[in-house]
C-alpha positions as CSV (number, residue, x, y, z in Angstrom):
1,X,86.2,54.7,126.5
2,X,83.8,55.9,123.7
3,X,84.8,59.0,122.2
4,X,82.8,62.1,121.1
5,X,81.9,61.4,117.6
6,X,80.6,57.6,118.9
7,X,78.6,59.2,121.2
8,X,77.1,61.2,118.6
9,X,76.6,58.0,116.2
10,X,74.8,55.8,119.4
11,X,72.5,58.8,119.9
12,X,71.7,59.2,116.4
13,X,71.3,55.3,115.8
14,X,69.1,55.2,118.9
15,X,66.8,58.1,117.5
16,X,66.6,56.1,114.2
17,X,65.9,53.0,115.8
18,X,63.2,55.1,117.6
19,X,61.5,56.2,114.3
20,X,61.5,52.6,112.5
21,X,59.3,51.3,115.2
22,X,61.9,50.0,117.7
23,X,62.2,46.4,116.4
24,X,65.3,44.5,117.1
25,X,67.4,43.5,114.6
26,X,68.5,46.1,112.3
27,X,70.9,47.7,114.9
28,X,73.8,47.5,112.3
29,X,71.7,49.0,109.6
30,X,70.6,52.1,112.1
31,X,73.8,52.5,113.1
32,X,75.7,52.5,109.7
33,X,72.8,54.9,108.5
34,X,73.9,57.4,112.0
35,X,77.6,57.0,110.7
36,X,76.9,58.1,107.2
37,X,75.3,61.4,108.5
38,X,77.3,62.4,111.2
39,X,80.5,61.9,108.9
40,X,78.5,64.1,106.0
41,X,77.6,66.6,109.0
42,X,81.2,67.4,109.7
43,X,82.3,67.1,106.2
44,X,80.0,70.2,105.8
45,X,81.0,71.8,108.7
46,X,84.3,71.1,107.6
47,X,83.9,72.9,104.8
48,X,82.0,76.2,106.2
49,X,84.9,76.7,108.6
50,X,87.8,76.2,105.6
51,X,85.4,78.8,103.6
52,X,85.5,81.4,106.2
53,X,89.0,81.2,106.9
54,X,90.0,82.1,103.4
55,X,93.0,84.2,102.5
56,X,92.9,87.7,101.4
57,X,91.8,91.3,102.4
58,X,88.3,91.9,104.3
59,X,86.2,93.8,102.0
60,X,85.9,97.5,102.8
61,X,83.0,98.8,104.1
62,X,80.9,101.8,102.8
63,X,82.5,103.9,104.8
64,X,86.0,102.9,103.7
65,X,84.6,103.1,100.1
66,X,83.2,106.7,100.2
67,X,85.8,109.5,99.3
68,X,87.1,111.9,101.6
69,X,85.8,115.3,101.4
70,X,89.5,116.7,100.2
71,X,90.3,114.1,98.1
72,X,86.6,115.1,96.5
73,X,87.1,118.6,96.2
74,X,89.9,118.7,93.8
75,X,89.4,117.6,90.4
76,X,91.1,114.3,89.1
77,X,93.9,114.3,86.5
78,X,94.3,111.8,83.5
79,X,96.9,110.6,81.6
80,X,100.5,111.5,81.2
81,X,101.7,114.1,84.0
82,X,102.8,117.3,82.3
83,X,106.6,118.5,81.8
84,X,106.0,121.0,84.1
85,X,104.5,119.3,87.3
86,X,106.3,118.7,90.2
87,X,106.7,115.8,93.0
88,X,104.3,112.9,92.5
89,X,102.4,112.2,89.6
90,X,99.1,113.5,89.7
91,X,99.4,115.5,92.8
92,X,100.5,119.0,92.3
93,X,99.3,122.0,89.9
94,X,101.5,122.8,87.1
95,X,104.5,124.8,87.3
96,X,103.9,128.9,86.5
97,X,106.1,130.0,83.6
98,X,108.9,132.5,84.6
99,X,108.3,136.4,84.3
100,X,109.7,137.4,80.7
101,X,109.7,135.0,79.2
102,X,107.7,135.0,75.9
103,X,105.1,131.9,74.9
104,X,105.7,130.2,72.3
105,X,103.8,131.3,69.6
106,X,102.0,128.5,67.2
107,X,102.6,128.8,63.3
């Protein structure tokens, strides 16, 4: 029983038999020729498939990109947090100084 790729050789081999001018004798070459590009067909196919199927994140969309309108409305910080912030880095205002307590004056 032939199987699915040898059907797709014989068909291809009988199209370029076709297109030489249908004169016996060259069935080998015609069908060696219908072998070579059915075999480079699914290599490239082959290869498109393995190339979708990578590994990794999907990219974001636009959407996904864009900042929300909090996260937009407050400034961003830099560097080193401060000695007087508290919780996460970054994420909350600095601590107010206690009530009588005199600044430090700069000399």
């Amino acid at each position: 029983m032939a199987t699915e790729k040898e059907d797709r050789i014989r068909k291809r081999a009988y199209d370029l038999w076709e297109k030489a001018g249908a004169q016996h004798g060259s069935d080998q070459d015609h069908w060696h020729e219908a072998a070579r590009q059915i075999e480079d067909e699914d290599a490239r196919a082959s290869q498109e498939a393995s190339a979708k199927r990578k590994i990794g994140r999907p990219k974001k969309s636009a959407a996904q990109d864009a900042p929300s309108a909090a996260a937009s409305a407050e400034p961003k910080k830099r560097g080193r947090p401060r000695k007087t912030d508290t919780g996460a880095a970054g994420t909350e205002t600095p601590a107010k100084r206690k009530p009588g307590r005199p600044k430090k004056s700069e000399s």
